[in-house]
C-alpha positions, 0 to 999 in steps of 0.5 A: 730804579726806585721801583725795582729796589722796593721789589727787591726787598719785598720779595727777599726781605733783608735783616741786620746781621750781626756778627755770628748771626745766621739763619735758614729755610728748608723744606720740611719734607725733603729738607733742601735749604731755600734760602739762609744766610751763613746757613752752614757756619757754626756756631752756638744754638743754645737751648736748639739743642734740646730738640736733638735731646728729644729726638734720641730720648724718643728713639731709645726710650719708652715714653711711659717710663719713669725714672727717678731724678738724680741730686745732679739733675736736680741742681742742674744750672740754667732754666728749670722745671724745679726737679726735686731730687729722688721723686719719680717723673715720666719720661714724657712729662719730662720732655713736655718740660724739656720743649716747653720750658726748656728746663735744663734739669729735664735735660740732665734727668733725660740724659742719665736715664737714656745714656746712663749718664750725661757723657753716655747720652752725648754720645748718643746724641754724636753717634745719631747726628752723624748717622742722620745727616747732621754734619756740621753739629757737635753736642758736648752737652743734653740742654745747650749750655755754653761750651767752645767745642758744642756747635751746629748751624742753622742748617742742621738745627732745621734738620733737627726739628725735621727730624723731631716732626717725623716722630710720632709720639715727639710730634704732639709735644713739640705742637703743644701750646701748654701743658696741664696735668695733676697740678703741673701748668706749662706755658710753651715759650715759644709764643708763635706757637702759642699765637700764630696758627701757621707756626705749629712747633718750634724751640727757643733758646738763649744763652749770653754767647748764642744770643737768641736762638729760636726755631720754628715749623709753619704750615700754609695749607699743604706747604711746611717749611722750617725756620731756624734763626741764630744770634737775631734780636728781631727774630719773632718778626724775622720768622713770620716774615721769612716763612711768608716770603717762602710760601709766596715764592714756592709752590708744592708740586708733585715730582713722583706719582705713585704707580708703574713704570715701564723701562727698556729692558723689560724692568718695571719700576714700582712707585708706593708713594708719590712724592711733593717738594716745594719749588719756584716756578722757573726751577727745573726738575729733573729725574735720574733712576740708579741701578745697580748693574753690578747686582743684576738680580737687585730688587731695589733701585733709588730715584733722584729728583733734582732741581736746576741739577742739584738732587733734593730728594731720593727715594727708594723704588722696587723693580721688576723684571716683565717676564 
């Protein structure tokens, strides 16, 4: 009995939970949650949220643009880059100090630029969510200062850094472990990153009603997972040690190979890219190809990969007719 309960926790390490605590580990590619606990409660993310900020700043923005700081910005409360009313700032140097220092006055700054105004960027940022599959998430705010109806979960907030990772010019931002630049020296808070070689990016937070928020991307060879912890003291050790159990338990592994595939009928489905997820040994896979009959003429059709009959990922994949 002994025996089997040490196996127990070491394979799945158990933490304290405090009341509004969560937390969630999915696969970076495809995003399927691994394990979590309250994984799909909301709850307050705090300074997480600025990983969203960035992720509509990018897509709307050019990065090489200015703008001039606003008395607003300048005064904003809470953590700060120290903006000074009227100078000019690029976009990009803003988002360093945004992600590294999480300066809520380079939210606001951000926000008025990208939206026209804080309210306008909130809208962004809702409209965006809901469009890339953030369900569960309400932004009232760019920096993640308290407000009752401003929530997600641990889940979404994962998916949040997923997203931000698959942008090309956030991508080297959110890796950075400092920044340096024309007498400006920052320092990323986020000391995995910093520290240790498998945490490649993340995001901390904290405000006195989210507790500690932190969120964190590994890398173990070709194998990426994210981390999102919210209300853990212990949450440095709780990420190492969750992203460890995760590697351990799943193994990258090849469920779509690039390439031709003869179906009946005559059609041929072609493959551009192959595709990988993260899986245990004892999950099964299985395939499923939807065709639109109605369109008989449809060029496209979507392939599912599921495991233990839960779809986790979905491509899009040509067809064509053998004549």
């Amino acid at each position: 009995m002994v025996l089997v309960v040490f196996l127990v926790v070491t394979v799945f390490p158990t933490f304290s939970q405090a009341q509004g605590s969560a937390y969630a580990v999915i696969d970076a590619k495809t995003g399927r949650l691994l394990v979590g606990s309250g994984a799909h409660d909301k709850l307050a993310i705090a300074s997480l949220t600025k990983m969203w900020t960035a992720v509509v700043v990018a897509d709307e923005t050019k990065l090489k643009e200015t703008t001039r700081i606003s008395a607003n910005a300048a005064t904003t409360e809470g953590s700060s880059i120290y903006l000074k009313t009227g100078e000019e700032k690029p976009i990009d140097v803003l988002l360093y100090g945004l992600m590294l220092r999480s300066g809520n006055d380079a939210a606001v700054a951000l926000a008025e630029h990208t939206g026209g105004s804080v309210s306008g960027f909130v809208k962004l940022m809702n409209e965006k969510a809901k469009v890339m599959g953030l369900k569960d998430t309400t932004f009232t705010n760019p920096s993640g200062l308290h407000d009752d109806q401003h929530l997600s979960t641990a889940y979404d907030t994962a998916l949040m850094l997923k997203i931000a990772m698959e942008n090309k010019e956030l991508r080297p931002i959110l890796m950075a472990a400092n920044y340096k630049q024309k007498g400006t020296n920052w320092e990323n808070k986020h000391k995995l990153v910093r520290s240790d070689t498998k945490a490649i990016a993340g995001k901390t937070g904290f405000t006195k009603t989210a507790g500690r928020t932190l969120a964190t991307y590994f890398k173990d060879g070709e194998e990426e997972v994210i981390v999102v912890t919210i209300n853990q003291s212990n949450d440095w050790e709780m990420h190492q040690l969750l992203a460890q159990n995760a590697f351990k338990q799943y193994d990258r592994v090849q469920v779509i190979q690039k390439g031709s595939y003869d179906l009946p009928g005559g059609l041929v489905v072609n493959v551009e890219q192959s595709a990988y997820v993260l899986k245990k040994k004892d999950e099964q896979v299985s395939h499923l190809l939807v065709l639109n009959r109605a369109k008989a003429k449809a060029k496209v059709a979507r392939w599912d990969v599921q495991i233990n009959g839960i779809t986790i990922l979905s491509k899009k994949v040509n067809i064509e007719r053998n004549e």
